[in-house]
N, C-alpha and C positions, 0 to 999 in steps of 0.2 A: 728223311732225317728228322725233320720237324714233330711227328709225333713220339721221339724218342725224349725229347724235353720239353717237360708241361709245361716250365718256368717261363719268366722273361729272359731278355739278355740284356743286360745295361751297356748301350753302347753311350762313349762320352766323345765331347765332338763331332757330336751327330751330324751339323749344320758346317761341319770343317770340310777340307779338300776329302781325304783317309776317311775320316769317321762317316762321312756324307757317303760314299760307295760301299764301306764294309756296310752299313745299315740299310741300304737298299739291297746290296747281295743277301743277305736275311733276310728280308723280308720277302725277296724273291724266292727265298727256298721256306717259304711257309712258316717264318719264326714271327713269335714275337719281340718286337723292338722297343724298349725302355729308351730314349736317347734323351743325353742330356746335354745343354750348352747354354752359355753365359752369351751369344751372340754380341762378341765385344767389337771394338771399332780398330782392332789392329791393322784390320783391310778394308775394304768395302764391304758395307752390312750388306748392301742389295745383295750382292753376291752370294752370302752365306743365310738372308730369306730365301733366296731363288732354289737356290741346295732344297731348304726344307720344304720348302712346297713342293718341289718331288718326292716329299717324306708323308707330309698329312695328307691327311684321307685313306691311306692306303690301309688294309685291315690288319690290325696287328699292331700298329706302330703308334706310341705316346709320347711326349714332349714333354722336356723340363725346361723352362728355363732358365736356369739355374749354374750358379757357379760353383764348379766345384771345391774353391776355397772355403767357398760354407759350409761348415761343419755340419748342422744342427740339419740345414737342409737337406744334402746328402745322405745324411744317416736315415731322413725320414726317406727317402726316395728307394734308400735300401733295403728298409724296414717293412715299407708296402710291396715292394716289387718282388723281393726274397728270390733274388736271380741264383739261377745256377751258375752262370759264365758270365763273365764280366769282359768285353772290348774295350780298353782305356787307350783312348786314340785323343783326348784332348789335353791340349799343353799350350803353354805362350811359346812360340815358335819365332825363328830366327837370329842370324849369329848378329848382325850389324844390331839390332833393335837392343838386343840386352847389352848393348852399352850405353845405349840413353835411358834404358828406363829397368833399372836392375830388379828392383822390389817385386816388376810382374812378374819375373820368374819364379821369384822364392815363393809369391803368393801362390801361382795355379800350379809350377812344377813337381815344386816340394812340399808347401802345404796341401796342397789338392789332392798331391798323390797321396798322401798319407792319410786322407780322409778316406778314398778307394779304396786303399789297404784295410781298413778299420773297417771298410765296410764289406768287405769280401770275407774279412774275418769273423764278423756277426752273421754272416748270412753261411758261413761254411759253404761258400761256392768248389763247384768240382774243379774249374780254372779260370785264373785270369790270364789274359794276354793282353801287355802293354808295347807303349811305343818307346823304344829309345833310338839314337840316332846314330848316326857314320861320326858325327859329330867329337865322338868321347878318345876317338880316332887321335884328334888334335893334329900336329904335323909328323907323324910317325912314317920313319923312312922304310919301313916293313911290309912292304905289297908283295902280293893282294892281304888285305887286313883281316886279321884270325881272329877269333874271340876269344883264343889262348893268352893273347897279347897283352901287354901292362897298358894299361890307360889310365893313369896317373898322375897325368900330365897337360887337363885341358887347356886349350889357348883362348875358350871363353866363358862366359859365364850359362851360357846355354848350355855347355857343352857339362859342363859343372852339373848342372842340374841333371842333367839325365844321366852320367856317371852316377849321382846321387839317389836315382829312381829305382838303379839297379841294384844299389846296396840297400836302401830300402827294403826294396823288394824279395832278395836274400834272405836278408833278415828276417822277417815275414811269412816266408818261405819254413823258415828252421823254425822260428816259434811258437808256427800255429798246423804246423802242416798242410799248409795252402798251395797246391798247383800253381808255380808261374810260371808264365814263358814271357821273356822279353825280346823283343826283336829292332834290331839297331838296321832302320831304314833309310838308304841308300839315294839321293836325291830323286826326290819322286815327283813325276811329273805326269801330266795328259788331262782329259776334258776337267770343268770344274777346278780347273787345278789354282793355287795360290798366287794373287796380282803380285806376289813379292817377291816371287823364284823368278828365275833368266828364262826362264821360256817363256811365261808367260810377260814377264814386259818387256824383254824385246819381240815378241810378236806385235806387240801390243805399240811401240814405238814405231817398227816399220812399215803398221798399217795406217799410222798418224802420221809418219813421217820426220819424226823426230829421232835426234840421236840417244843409241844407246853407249851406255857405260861399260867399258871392257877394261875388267882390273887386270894386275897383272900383267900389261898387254898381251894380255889374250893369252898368255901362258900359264894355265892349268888345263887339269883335265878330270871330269867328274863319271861317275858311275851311273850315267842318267838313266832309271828304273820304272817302266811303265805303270799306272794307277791299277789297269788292270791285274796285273801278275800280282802288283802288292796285295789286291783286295782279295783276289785268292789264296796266295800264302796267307793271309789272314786269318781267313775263315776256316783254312785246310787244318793249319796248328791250333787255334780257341776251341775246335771238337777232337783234337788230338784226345788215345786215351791219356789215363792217368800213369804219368812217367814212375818210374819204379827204378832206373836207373840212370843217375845224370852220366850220360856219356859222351858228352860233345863238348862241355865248355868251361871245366873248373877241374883244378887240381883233385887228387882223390883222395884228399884229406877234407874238402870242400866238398866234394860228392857226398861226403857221408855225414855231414853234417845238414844240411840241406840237399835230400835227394829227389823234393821235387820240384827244383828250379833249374829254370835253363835258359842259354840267351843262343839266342842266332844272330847272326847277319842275314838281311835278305835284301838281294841287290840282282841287278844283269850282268855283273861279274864281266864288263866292258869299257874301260873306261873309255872315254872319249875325248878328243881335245873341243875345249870350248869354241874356237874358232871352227870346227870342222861341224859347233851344233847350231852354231850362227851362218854358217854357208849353205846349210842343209834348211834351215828356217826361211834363207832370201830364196832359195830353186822354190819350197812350195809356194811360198808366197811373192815369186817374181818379182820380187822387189831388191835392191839393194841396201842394206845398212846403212849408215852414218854413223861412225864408230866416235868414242871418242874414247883414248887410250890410258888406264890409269894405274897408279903404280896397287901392290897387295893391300885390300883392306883391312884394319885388326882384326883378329878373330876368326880370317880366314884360310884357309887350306889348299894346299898346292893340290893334292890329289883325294878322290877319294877310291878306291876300288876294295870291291866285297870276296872275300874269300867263304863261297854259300858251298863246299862240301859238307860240312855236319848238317845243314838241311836237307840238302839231295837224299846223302845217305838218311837221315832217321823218317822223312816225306816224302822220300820220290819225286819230291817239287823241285822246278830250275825253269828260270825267270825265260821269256823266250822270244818276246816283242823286240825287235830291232827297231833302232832308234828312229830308222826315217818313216818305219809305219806310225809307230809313236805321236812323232809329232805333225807329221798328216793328219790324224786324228784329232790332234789337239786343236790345229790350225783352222778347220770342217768345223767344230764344235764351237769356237770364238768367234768367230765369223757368223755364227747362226745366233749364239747368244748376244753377240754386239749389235748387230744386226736388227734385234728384234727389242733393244733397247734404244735405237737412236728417233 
């Protein structure tokens, strides 16, 4: 595949959970990798150096570090690299955080994507493929969640913002005739994966031995979606051809105004009850919890589950890791990485 695009690929969030595996799957398949990231302290930096130095060195692959709220920067980054495909997997992330600190969002969501945008539009790239979330979902009593669906109605401000990536993106779409695809992903979890999602710190609590937090008590139930299925749907839709007919995800007055945008859901289309991914986390890790019980926090959602038929059908792609391989995996990989920092 690799010799079929001389260009780079600007992958953003390189040094992220998402960005860090789509950017190594490229590079595994012989591309070159443009990655950009602002290495910010939302998480643990170590964690997101440790990502990149599985990135440097490798042939192929360059480093920005760079944010992409900066305009001026980006544009140059766009301007040297003159990517065909653009991966836009970097964003401020998380529902709890954007109610303490609102402005990151509008800076790297909305302003950042629109710097992408801007820059996919100077470069005439073939496609971009961005990230949106289950998120924009909010609490819609309508499962499994369609992309037909009104999402008009976020319950946060995160979830705001990637509604708004999509309209963006749209837009974008119609007035420059730029390939998108965006894909509304589905709690994503496995190795590398975010200290701030529930797998990772309640693993992370039962191997310290400290109590975890179970909002809700313990009454939701999420779409939990392996890193690896993500990272291939990924890579599978950004070499998609060039679409010629939006058939999966907008009214067809919508189609024809913007016919080549398109959003999916990609998810394992399984929801699970949180308590049944906390009982499955104590068997690998033999260990039992210490719960401690708490009521819904703002901004949260009772359910998430992915209705991925318009993927199947137009990619033949369907998500397929079962969840206790999953986090076997995750458990094997935190252990080796904890391990080798203590």
């Amino acid at each position: 595949m690799a010799e079929h695009i001389p260009t780079p690929i600007i992958v953003t969030g390189a040094a992220g959970f998402i960005g860090f595996h789509v950017a190594r799957s490229l590079l595994d398949l012989g591309h070159h990798v443009v990655g950009i990231d602002n290495m910010n302290a939302y998480y643990d930096v170590n964690l997101k150096e440790a990502r990149l130095a599985q990135l440097k060195g490798r042939n192929g692959f360059t480093f920005h570090r760079t944010d992409i709220a900066d305009r001026d920067a980006i544009s140059t980054i766009f301007e040297n690299a003159r990517p065909q495909f653009v991966a836009h997997l970097a964003a401020q992330p998380g529902v709890r955080y954007s109610l303490e600190n609102p402005h990151a969002y509008v800076e790297s969501n909305v302003s950042g994507f629109l710097n992408i945008l801007e820059g996919c539009r100077a470069c005439e790239v073939k496609h971009l493929a961005y990230a949106s979330s289950s998120s924009v979902y909010g609490n819609s009593p309508n499962v499994p969640y369609d992309v037909e669906q009104n999402v008009d109605n976020p319950i946060s401000l995160y979830a705001a913002t990637k509604k708004s990536n999509e309209l963006m993106a749209h837009a974008y779409s119609h007035l420059w005739n730029i390939p998108v695809t965006g894909l509304r992903f589905f709690t994503v979890y496995g190795p590398w994966g975010r200290p701030d999602m529930a797998v990772y710190s309640f693993t992370k609590a039962i191997r310290d031995g400290k109590t975890i937090k179970v909002f809700n008590n313990g009454d939701l139930r999420r779409d939990f979606t392996y890193i690896d299925d993500i990272t291939s749907g990924v890579v599978k839709v950004l070499f998609s051809s060039r679409p010629t007919d939006n058939q999966n995800s907008t009214p067809e007055a919508r189609r024809q105004i913007a016919p080549n945008y398109r959003l999916y859901n990609i998810g394992n289309s399984e929801p699970v009850d949180l308590m049944q991914m906390i009982e499955t986390l104590e068997e690998l890790t033999g260990r039992e919890a210490m719960k401690e019980y708490l009521p819904m926090q703002p901004g949260d959602v009772y359910e998430t589950f992915a209705d991925t038929s318009a993927l199947e059908r137009d990619f033949g792609f369907k998500i397929h890791t079962p969840l206790k391989q999953g986090l076997a995996a995750f458990v094997a990989w935190y252990d080796t990485y904890h391990s080798g920092r203590s």
